[in-house]
C-alpha positions in Angstrom: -47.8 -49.2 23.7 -46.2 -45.7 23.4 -43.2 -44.9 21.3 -42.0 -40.9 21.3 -39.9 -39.4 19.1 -38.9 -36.3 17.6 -39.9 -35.1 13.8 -38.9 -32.4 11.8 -36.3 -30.4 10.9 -34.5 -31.2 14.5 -34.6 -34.9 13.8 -33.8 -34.3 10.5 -30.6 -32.5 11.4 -32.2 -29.8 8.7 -32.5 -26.8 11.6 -31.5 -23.5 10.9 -30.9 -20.4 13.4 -34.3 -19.0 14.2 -36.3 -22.4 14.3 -37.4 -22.3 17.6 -40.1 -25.2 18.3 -38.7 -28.8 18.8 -41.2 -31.3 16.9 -42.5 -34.0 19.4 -44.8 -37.3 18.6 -46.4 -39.0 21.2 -47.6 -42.6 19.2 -50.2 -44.5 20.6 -49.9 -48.0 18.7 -52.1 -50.2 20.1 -55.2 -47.7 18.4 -54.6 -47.4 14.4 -56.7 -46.2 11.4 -56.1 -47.4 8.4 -56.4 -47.1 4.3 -57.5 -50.3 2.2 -58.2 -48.8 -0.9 -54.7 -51.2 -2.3 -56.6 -54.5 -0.8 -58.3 -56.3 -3.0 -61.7 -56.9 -2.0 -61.2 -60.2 -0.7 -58.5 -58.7 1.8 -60.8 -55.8 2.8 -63.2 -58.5 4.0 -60.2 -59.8 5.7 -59.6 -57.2 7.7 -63.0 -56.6 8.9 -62.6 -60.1 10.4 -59.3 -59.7 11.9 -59.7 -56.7 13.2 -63.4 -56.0 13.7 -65.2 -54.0 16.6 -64.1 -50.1 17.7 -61.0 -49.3 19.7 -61.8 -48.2 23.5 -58.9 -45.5 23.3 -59.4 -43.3 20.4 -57.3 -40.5 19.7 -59.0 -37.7 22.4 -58.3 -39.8 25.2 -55.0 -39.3 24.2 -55.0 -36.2 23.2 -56.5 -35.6 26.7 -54.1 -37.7 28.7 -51.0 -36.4 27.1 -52.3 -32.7 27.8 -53.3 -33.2 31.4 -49.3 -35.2 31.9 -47.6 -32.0 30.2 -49.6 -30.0 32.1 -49.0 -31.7 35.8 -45.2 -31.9 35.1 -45.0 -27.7 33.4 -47.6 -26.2 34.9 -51.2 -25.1 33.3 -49.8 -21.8 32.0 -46.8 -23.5 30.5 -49.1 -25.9 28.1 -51.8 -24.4 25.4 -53.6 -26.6 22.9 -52.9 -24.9 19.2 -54.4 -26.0 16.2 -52.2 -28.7 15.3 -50.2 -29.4 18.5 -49.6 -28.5 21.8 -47.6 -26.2 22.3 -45.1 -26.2 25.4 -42.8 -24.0 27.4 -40.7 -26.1 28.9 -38.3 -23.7 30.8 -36.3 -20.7 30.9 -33.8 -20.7 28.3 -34.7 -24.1 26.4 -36.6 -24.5 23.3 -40.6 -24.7 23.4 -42.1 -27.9 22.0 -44.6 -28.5 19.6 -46.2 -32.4 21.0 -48.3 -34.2 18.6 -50.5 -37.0 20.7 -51.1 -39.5 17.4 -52.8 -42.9 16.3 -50.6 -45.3 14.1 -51.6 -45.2 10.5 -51.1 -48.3 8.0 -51.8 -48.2 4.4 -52.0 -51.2 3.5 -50.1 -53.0 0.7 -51.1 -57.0 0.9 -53.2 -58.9 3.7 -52.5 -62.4 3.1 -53.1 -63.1 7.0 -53.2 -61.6 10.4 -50.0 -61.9 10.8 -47.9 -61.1 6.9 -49.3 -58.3 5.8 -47.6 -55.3 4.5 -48.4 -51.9 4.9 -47.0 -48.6 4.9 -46.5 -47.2 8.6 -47.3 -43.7 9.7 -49.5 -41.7 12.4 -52.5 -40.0 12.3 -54.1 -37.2 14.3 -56.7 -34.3 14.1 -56.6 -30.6 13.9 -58.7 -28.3 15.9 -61.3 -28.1 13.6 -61.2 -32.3 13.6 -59.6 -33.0 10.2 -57.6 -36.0 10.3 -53.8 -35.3 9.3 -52.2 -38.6 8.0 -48.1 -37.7 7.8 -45.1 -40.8 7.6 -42.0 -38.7 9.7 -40.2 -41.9 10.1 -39.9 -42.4 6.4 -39.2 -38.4 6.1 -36.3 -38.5 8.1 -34.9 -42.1 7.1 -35.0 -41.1 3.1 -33.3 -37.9 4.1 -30.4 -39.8 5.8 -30.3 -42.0 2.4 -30.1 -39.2 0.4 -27.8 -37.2 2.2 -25.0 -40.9 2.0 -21.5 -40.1 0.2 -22.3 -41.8 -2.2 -25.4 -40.0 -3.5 -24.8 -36.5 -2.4 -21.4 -36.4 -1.2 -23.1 -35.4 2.1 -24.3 -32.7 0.5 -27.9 -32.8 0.7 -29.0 -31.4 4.4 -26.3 -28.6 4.0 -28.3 -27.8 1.4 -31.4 -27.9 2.8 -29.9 -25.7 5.4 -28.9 -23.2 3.2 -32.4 -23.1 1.3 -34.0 -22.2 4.2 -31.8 -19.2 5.0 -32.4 -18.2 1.3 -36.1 -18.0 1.7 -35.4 -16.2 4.7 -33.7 -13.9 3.3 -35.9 -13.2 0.1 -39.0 -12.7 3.1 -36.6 -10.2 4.7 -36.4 -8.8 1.0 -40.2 -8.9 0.4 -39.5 -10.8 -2.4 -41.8 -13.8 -0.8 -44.3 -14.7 1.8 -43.7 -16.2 4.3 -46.6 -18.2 3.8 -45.5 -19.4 0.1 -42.7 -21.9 1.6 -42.7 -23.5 4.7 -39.4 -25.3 5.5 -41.4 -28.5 5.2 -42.5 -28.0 1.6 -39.2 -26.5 1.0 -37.3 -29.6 1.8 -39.2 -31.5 0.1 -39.2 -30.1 -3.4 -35.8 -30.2 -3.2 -35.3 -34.5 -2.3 -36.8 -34.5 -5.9 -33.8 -32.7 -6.9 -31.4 -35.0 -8.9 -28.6 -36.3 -6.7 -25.7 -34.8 -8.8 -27.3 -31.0 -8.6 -26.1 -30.8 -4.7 -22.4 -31.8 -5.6 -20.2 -28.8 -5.4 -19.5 -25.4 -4.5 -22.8 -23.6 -2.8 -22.5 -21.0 -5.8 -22.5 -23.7 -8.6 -25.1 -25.8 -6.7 -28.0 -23.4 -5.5 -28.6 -21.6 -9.2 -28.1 -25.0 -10.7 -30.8 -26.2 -8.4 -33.1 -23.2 -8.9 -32.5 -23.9 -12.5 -33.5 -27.5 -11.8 -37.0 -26.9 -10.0 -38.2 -23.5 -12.9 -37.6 -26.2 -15.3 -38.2 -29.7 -14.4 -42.0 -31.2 -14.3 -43.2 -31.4 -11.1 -46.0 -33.4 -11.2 -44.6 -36.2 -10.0 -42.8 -34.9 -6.9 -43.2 -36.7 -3.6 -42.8 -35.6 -0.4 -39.4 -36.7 1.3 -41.9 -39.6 2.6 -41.9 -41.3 -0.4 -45.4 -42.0 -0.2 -47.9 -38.6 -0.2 -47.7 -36.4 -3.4 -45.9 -33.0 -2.7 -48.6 -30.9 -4.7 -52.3 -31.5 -4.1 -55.5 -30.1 -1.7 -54.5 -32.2 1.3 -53.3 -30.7 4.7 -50.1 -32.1 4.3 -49.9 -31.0 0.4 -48.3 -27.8 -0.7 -49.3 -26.3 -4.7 -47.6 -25.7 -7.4 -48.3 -22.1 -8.1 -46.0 -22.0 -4.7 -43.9 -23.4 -5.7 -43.5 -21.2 -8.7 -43.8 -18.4 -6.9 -40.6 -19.0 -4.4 -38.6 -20.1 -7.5 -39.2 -16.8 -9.2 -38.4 -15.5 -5.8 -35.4 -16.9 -5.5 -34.7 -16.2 -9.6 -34.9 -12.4 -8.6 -32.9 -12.9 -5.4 -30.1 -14.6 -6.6 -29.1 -12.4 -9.8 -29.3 -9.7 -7.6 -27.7 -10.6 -4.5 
């Protein structure tokens, strides 16, 4: 089975001006890797019973047959394998896609049965240089939408978001950061960690209040907007803190003189 859908700042409704690539997933679920370190050691047994021998469509045969589709419908020119997509030209005058062929991922949670088990749902795929990336964009989009209710952020939250982006745009225009330091990804998720009642209000109440917020608050708890991976760490999908730092005394600089 196939499901495809877009991740994101486009499904996330967090675009800005000047984001060019459209996020696509192509999920293969019938093929899944999985983490049991939650199990107990009864239900990792369990699982090696329900679900034993190797999958006959792993994730380059996908990989493969999703290139050699893109490619028969755009054209061989139009379709290049990058290092953690493939990247598409889809026509004259509309945005290039990013297409991510990946595996489903669960982390499992309980495994009573074959049939009631609980698990965290995401996808998996591989970079060029064949590390696995493990990511959860379902969750990322459907905690933004939860953050972003009336009722927590008076709607409040993506504009934000939106405007956070431009910011660090700005302070790279400025050379007052890298534009290496914060990617929109990391960016958006430092601030879902952001107290609800920081993003009610007037943009020049509620961006230094926020600032304020992240130079002072500990972070070692953050998550990403997932819910489920840590936001600071070694992982591909991990940003630091000293990054962190770094664009808030950016953005410190920036604002007070603006």
């Amino acid at each position: 089975m196939f499901e495809i859908f877009l991740q994101g700042s486009y499904a996330n409704t967090t675009n800005i001006y000047g984001d060019s690539d459209v996020d696509v997933v192509v999920l293969h679920t019938n093929t899944f890797h999985y983490d049991l370190s939650r199990l107990s050691p009864t239900e990792q047994q369990r699982h090696g019973v329900l679900f034993r021998g190797i999958a006959t469509y792993q994730w380059p045969h996908l990989r493969n047959d999703v290139l050699d589709a893109l490619r028969a419908h755009f054209g061989v020119a139009a379709v290049v394998l990058g290092k953690k997509s493939i990247k598409v030209q889809t026509a004259t005058g509309r945005r290039p896609s990013d297409v991510v062929p990946a595996l489903q991922y669960r982390r499992y949670a309980t495994l009573p049965d074959g049939i009631n088990y609980t698990a965290h749902w995401g996808i998996q795929f591989f970079d060029s240089g064949n590390n696995p990336i493990v990511n959860y964009p379902k969750y990322h989009v459907e905690r933004g939408e939860e953050k972003n209710q009336e009722a927590r952020t008076r709607k409040q939250y993506k504009a934000t978001v939106r405007v956070f982006k431009n910011f660090r745009n700005a302070l790279i225009d400025r050379r007052l950061l890298t534009a290496e330091t914060a990617p929109s990804y990391f960016l958006e998720c430092a601030l879902h960690n952001v107290t609800d009642n920081l993003f009610i209000g007037r943009f020049s109440d509620t961006v230094p209040a926020i600032i304020n917020h992240l130079l002072s608050a500990p972070h070692g708890t953050y998550l990403c907007q997932n819910g489920i991976v840590p936001l600071f760490g070694s992982g591909l999908t991990q940003w630091s803190e000293a990054q962190l730092g770094q664009f808030v005394a950016a953005a410190v600089k920036g604002w007070n003189t603006w």
